[in-house]
Residue frames relative to the residue before (quaternion, step in Angstrom):
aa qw qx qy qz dx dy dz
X 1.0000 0.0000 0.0000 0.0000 0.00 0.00 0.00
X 0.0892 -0.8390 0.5336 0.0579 3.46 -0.63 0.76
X 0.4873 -0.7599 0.4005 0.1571 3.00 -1.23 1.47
X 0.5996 -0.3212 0.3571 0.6402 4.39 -1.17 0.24
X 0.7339 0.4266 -0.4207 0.3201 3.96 -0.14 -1.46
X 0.6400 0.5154 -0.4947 0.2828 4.22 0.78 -0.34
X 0.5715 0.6055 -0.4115 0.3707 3.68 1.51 -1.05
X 0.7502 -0.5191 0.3914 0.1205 2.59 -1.87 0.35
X 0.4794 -0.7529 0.3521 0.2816 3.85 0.30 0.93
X 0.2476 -0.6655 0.6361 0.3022 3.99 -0.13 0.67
X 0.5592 -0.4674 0.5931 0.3421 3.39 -2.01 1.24
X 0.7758 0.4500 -0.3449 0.2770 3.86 -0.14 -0.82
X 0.4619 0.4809 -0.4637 0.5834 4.09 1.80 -0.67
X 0.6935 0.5215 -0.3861 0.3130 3.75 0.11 -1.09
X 0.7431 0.3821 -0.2387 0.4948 3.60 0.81 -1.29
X 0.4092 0.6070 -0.3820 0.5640 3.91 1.37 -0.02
X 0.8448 0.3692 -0.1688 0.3487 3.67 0.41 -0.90
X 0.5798 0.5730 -0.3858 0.4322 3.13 1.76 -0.16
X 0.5447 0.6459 -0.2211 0.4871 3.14 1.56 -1.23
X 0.7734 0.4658 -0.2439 0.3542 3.36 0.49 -0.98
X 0.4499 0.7791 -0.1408 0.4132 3.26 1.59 -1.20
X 0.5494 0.7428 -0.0566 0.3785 3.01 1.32 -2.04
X 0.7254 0.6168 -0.0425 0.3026 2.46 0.28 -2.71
X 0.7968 0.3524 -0.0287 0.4900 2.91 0.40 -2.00
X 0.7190 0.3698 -0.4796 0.3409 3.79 0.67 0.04
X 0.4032 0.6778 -0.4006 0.4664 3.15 1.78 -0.44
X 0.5745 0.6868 -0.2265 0.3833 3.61 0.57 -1.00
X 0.7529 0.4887 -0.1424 0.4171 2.96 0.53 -1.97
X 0.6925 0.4604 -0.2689 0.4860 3.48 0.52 -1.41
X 0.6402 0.4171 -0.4822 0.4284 3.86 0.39 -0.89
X 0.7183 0.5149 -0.3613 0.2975 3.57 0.60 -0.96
X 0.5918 0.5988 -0.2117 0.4964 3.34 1.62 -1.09
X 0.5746 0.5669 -0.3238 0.4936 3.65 1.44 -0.68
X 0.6745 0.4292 -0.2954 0.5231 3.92 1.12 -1.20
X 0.7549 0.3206 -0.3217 0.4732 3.64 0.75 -0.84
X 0.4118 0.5725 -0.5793 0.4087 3.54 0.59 1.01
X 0.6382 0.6062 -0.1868 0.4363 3.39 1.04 -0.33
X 0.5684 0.7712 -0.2523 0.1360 3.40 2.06 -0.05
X 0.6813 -0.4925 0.1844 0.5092 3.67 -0.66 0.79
X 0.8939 0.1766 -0.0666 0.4066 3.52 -1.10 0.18
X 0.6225 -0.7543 0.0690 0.1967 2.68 0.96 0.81
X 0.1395 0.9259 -0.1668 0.3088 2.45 2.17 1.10
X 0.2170 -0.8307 0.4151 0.3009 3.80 0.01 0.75
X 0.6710 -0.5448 0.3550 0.3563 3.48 -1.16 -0.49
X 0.4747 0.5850 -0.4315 0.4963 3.21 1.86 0.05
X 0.5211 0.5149 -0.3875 0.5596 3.94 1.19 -1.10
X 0.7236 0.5398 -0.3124 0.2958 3.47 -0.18 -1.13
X 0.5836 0.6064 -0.1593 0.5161 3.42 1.33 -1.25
X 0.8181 0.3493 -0.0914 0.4476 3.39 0.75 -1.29
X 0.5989 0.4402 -0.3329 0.5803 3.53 1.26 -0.43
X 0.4039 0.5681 -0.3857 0.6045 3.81 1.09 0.32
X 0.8250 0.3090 -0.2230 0.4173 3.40 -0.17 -1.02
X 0.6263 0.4861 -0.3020 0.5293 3.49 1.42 -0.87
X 0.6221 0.5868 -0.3162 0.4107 3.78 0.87 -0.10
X 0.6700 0.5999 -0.0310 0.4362 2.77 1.86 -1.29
X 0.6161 0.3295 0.1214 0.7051 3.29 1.37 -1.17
X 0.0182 -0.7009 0.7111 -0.0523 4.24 0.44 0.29
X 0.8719 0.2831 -0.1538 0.3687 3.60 -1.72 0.52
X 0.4532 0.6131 -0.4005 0.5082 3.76 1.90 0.02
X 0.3754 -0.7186 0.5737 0.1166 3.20 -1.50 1.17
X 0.7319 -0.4375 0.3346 0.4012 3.40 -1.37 0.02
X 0.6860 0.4023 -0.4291 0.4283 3.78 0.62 -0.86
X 0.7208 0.4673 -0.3746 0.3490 3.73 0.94 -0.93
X 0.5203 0.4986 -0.4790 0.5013 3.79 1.18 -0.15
X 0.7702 0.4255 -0.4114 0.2376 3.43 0.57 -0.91
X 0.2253 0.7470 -0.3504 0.5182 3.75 2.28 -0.67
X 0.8691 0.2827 -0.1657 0.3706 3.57 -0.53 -1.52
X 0.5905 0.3148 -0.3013 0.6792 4.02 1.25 -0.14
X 0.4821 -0.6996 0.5022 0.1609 3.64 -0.11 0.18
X 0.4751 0.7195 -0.3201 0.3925 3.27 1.69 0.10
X 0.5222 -0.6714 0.3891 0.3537 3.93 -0.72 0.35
X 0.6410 -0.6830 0.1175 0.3299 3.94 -0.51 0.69
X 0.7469 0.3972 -0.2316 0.4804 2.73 1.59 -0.78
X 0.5154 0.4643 -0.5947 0.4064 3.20 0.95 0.86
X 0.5448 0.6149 -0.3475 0.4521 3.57 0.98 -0.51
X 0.6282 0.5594 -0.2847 0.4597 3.56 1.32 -0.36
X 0.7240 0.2937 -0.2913 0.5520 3.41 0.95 -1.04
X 0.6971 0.3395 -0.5133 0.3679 3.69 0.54 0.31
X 0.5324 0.4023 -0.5435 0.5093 3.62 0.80 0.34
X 0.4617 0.5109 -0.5456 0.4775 4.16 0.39 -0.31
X 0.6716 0.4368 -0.3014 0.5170 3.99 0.04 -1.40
X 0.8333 0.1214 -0.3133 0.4390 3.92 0.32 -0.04
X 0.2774 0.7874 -0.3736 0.4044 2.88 0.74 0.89
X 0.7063 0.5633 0.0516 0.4256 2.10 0.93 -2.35
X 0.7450 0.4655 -0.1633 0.4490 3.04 1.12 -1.47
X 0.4875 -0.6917 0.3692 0.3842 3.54 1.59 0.05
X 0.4908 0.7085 -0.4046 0.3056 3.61 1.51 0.67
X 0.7242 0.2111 -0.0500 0.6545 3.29 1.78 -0.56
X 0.2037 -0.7816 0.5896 -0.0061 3.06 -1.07 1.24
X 0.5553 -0.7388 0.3749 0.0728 3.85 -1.17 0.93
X 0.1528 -0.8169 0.5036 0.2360 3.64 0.46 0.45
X 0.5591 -0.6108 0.3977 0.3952 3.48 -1.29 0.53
X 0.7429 -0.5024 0.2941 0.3306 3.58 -1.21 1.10
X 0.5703 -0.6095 0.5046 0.2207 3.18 -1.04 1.28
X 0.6008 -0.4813 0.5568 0.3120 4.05 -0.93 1.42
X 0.8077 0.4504 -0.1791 0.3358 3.37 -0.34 -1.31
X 0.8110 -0.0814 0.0701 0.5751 3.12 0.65 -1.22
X 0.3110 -0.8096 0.4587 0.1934 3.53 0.03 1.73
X 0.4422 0.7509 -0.3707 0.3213 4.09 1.12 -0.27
X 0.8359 0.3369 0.0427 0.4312 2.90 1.51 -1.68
X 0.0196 -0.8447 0.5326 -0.0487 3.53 -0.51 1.29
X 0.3533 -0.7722 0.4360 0.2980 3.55 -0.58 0.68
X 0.5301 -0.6559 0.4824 0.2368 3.58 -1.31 0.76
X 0.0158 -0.7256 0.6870 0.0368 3.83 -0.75 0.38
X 0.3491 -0.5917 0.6277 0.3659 3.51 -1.85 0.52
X 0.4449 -0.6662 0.5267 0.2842 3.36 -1.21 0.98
X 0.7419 -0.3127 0.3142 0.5031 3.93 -1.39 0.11
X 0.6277 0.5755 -0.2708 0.4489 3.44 0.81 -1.48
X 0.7718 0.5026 -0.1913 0.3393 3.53 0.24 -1.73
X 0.4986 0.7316 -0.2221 0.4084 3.30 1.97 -0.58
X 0.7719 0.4133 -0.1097 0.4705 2.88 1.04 -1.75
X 0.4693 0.5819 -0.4766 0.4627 3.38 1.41 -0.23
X 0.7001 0.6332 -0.2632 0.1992 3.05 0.36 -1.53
X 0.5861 0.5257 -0.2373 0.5691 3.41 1.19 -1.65
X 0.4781 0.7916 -0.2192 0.3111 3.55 0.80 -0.88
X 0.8510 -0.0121 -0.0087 0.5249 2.93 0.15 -1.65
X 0.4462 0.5085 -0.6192 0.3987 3.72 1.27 0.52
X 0.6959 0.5635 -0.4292 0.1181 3.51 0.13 -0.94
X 0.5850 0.6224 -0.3015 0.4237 2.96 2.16 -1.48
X 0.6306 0.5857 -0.2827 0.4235 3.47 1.32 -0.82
X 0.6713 0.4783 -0.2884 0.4873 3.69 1.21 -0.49
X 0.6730 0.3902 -0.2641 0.5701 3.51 1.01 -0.33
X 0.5373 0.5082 -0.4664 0.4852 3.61 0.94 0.63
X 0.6777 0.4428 -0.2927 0.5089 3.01 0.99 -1.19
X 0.5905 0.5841 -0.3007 0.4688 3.89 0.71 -1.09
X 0.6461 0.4341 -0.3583 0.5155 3.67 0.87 -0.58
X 0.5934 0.4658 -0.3541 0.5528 3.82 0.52 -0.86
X 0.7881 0.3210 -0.3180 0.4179 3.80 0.19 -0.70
X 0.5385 0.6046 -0.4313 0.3980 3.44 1.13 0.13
X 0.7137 0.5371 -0.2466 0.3759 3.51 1.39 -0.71
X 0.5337 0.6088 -0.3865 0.4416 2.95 1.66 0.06
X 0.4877 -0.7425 0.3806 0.2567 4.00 -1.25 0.84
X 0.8024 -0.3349 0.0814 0.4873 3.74 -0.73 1.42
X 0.7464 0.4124 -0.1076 0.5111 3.50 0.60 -1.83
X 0.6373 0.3628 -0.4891 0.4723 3.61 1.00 0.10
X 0.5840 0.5117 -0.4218 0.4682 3.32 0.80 -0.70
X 0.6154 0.4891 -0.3394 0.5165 4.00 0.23 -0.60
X 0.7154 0.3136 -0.3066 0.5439 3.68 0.46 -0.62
X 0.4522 0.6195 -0.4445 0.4627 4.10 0.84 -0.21
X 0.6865 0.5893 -0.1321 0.4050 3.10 0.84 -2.58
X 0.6600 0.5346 -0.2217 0.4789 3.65 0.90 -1.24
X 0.7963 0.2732 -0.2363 0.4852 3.76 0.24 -0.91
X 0.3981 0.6392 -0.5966 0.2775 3.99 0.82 0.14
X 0.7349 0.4334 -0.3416 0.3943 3.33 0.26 -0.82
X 0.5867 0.3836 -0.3592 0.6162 4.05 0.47 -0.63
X 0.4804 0.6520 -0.4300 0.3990 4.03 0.52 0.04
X 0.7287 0.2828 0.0201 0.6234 3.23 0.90 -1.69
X 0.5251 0.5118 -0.5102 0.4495 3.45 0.25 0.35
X 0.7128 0.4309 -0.1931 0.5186 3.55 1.47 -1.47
X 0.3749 0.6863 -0.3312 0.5279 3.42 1.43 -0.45
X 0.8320 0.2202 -0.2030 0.4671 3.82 0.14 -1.36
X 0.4644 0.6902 -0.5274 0.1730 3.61 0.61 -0.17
């Protein structure tokens, strides 16, 4: 029995994915260019990770560091630095395993947060504004087949 991954690739999904590929690093870097610019001098690795801790409340360092592919103890000294910075806040050690303490975004780390997504949505929202009706409709049109490819 053969599975979708044995068939043969249509030329047009392949030449879709280069384009898209593109797209989305082009994307990335402009976005990575504005969020170089983040308050307090906050990098995009903090920024990344106080997301995921916002996302995921009560997650520990090895699983943030797991889910970025990044080694722990660097994931450590940039959750220490927000910490530090009073953006994350430590839950008392886990019974089981006294090593392990879950991470929370503090009130503060909140307001960052909302912060620098919105500034980060209204960059992006400004670029899509310059685009003409029928691009926007064709943008509007492919979000959804986006996220579908998004959740595979």
């Amino acid at each position: 029995m053969s599975t979708t991954e044995d068939l043969p690739i249509p030329a047009r999904a392949l030449a879709l994915s280069d384009d898209l590929r593109l797209a989305f690093k082009r994307l990335l870097r402009s976005m990575q260019r504005e969020g170089s610019e983040l308050e307090g001098g906050m990098s995009m690795m903090q920024y990344m990770l106080l997301a995921l801790i916002h996302e995921q409340p009560g997650i520990g360092v090895a699983a943030l560091a797991r889910l970025q592919n990044v080694r722990g103890p660097t994931v450590s000294a940039q959750v220490k630095s927000l910490e530090e910075a009073g953006l994350v806040e430590r839950s008392a050690p886990d019974p089981q395993d006294r090593r392990r303490s879950g991470l929370q975004v503090s009130a503060q780390g909140l307001a960052m947060l909302e912060t620098l997504r919105a500034r980060r949505r209204d960059a992006l929202a400004r670029r899509i504004a310059r685009l003409s009706p029928q691009q926007m409709e064709a943008l509007a049109a492919a979000m959804q087949p986006l996220l579908e490819i998004g959740q595979a």
